[in-house]
N, C-alpha and C positions, 0 to 999 in steps of 0.2 A: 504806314500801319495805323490801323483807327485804332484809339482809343477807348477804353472799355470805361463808362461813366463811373467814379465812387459809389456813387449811392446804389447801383449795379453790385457793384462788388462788395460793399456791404451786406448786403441783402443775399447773399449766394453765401457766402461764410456765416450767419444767422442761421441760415436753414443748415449749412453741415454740420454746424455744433450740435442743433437741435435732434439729427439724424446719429451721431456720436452717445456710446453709452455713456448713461449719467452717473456720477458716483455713488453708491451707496449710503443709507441714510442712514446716520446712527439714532440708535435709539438712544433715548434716555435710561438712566442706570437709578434703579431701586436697590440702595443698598438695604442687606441682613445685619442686621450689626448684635450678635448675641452671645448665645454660651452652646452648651449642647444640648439642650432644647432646642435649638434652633439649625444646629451643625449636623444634627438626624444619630448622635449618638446610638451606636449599635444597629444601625440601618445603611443599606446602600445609598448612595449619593441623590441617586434621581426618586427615593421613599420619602425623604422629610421635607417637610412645606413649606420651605422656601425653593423647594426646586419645581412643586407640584404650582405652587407662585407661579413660574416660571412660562410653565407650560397654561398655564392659565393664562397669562397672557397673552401670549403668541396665539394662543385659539380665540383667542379676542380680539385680535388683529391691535391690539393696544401696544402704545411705541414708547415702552420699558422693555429692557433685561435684567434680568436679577444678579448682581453680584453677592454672594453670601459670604462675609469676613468671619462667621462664628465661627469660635472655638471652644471646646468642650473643657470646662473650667475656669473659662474666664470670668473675672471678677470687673468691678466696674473700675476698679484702677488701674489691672489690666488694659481693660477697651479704651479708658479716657487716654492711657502713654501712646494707643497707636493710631485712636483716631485719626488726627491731624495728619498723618501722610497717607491712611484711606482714602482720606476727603480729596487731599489733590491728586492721587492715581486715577480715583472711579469720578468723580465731579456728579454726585449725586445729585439726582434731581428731588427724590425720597428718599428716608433715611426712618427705616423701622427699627428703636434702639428695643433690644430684649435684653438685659443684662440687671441684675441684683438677685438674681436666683441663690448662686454663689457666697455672696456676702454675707445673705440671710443664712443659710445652712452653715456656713462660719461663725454665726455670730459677730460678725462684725461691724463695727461702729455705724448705726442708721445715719447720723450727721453727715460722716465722712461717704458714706454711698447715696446721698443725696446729691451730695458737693460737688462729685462726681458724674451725676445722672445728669445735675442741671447743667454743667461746664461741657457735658459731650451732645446736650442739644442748642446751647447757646451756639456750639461751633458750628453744628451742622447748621442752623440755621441762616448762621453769619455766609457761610457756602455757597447760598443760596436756596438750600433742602428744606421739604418741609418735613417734619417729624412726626411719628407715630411714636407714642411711651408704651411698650407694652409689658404690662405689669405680674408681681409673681404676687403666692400665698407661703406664706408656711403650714406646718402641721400645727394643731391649736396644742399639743405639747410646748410648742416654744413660750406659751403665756403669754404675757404683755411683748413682749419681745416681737410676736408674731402680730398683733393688732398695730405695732405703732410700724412694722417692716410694710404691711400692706398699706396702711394709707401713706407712706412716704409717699410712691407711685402719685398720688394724685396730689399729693403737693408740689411735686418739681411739675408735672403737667401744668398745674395752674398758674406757678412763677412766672414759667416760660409760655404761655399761651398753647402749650400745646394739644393734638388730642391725646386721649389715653384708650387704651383697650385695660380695662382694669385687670382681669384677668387670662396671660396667653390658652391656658390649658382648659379653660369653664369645661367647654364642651366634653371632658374626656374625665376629669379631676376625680372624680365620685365612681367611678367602673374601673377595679383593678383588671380587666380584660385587657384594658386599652396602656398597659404597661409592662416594659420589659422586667424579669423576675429581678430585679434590684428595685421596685416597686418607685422610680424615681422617674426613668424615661421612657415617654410614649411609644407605642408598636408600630411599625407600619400602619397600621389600619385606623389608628389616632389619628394619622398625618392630613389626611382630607377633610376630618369634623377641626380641625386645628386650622385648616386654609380657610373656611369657608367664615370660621369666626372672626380669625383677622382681617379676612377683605370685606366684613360688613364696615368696619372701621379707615380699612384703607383705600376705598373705594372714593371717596369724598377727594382727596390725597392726588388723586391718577389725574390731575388736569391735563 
């Protein structure tokens, strides 16, 4: 019986793997890391702009998915206890943190919501993830309270090198249209001037 040469039979196993379906490719995962400004309170799943994110991508042919961990009420020491097991579930490649909304309307401690903004982009970063800050307002009823809660935001940004979108809501903040009658969370129709302002920022981000 002849002998069928190696480098023969190499070469025929090459081409059938080649002819074999490929595995599917994961994307890379954009985490939402927020409150409910971000979790689409009072809106259907696929209304708030991390889902329209979503869809934005994929129509971009761009290789993210968006995983969105907000939840409505979350405080930033809330987000900082559960971070850390986010990060090794989803293995972010991005990591958009929205959170001190909460803190701010509580009144609570700006040190201690900073301590925390910086500590949840220090991890993500250590991850691997690069980080978006994306930052809140108060009502200027809050007084100094309110000037020193805003510019927190761009102090933990510049600690941590990171970028910042100083304001998530700019685009909608000033037209009570673009709010549910608790004059606090955006409407459906806020959700696409809200996407379009954060991916001027997080566009840079999409390597």
């Amino acid at each position: 019986m002849r002998r069928i040469p190696l480098k023969l039979i190499l070469s025929m196993l090459a081409i059938l793997a080649s002819l074999l379906p490929q595995p599917a490719h994961a994307a890379k995962t954009l985490l939402v890391f927020g409150d409910s400004l971000s979790a689409g309170y009072g809106l259907r799943p696929d209304e708030a702009w991390p889902a329209l994110l979503d869809q934005r991508l994929k129509a971009r042919k761009l290789d993210y998915s968006v995983a969105n961990l907000s939840i409505s009420g979350e405080t930033t020491a809330g987000g900082r206890a559960r971070l850390d097991a986010a990060l090794k579930t989803h293995r972010p490649a991005v990591v958009i943190l929205a959170l001190g909304a909460n803190d701010g309307l509580r009144g609570l401690p700006l040190a201690q919501m900073r301590a925390n903004l910086e500590a949840m982009t220090a991890s993500a970063r250590q991850a691997g993830a690069r980080v978006l800050i994306a930052g809140m307002r108060l009502p200027p009823n809050y007084g100094p309270y309110a000037d020193e809660f805003q510019a927190s935001f761009a102090r933990v940004a510049q600690a941590q090198k990171s970028p910042l979108l100083p304001f998530l809501l700019e685009p909608v903040a000033s037209e009570a249209r673009f709010f549910l009658p608790d004059n606090l969370h955006p409407t459906a129709d806020a959700q696409p001037r809200i996407l379009d302002h954060v991916w001027g920022s997080l566009q840079p981000l999409l390597k």
